[in-house]
N, C-alpha and C positions, 0 to 999 in steps of 0.2 A: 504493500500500500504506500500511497503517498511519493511516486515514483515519474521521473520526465525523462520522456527520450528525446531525444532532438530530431528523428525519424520513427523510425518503427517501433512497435512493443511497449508501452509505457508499465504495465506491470509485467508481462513475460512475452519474450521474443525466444521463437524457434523457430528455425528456418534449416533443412536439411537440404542436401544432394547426395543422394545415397541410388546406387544403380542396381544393386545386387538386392536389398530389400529395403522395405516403406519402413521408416522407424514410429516409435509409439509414442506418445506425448500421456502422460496420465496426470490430470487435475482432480485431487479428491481432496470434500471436504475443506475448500481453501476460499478463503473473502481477498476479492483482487476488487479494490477501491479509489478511489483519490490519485485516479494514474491520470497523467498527460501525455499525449504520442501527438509529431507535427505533421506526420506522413498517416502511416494506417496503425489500426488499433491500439485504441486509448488504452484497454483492459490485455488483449492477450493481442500477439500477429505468430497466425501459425501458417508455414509454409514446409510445403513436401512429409507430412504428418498424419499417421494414422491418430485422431486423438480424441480421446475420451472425459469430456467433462463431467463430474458426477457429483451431484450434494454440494454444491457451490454457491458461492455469490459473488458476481459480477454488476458491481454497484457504481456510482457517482466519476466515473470514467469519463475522461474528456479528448476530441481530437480537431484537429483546426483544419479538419478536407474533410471530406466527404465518405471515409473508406474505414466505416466501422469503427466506431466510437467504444462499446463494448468488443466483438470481434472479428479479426479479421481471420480469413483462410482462405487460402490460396496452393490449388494443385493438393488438396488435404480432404480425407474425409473426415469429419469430425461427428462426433455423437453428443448431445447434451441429455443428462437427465437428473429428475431432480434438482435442478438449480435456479437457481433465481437471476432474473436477469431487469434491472431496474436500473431508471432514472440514468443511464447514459446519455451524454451529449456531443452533440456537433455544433462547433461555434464558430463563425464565418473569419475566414484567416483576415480578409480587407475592413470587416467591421466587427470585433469584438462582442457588441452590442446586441448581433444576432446569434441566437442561441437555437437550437434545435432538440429536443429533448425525447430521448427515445428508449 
């Protein structure tokens, strides 16, 4: 929690290139909150990732584009269950002022 990326991932960044096999990302039980990302995902940025979110909370997350406030994935299957996904936002990079709330 409480975390700024100056690009990707503000609470957790994975990003694989694995050619032999899909690696596994496992989120259990974990509060990813209060994160900033300037690029994509304020809360998690998963790329090339089999991943499993389970019993979580993905809360008060922010990103300044467009590309998944709470999560981004990319080239990933991802599974969510059990988790809570609230009050993320998208806030406009040229005017602060506009907020998105999702």
């Amino acid at each position: 929690s409480d975390n700024e990326a100056n690009w990707y991932g503000g609470g957790i960044y994975a990003s694989a290139d694995c050619y032999s096999s899909t690696p596994m990302l496992l989120v259990y039980g974990t509060e990813i909150s209060n994160n900033n990302a300037w690029g994509a995902g304020g809360g998690l940025y998963i790329q090339g990732y089999q991943a499993e979110i389970l019993n979580s909370l993905i809360q008060y997350n922010q990103i300044y584009t467009d590309e998944g406030a709470a999560i981004y994935a990319q080239d990933s299957c991802v599974i969510i269950k059990g988790t809570e996904i609230d009050a993320n936002a998208v806030t406009d990079w040229y005017d602060p002022e506009v907020l998105t709330l999702l």
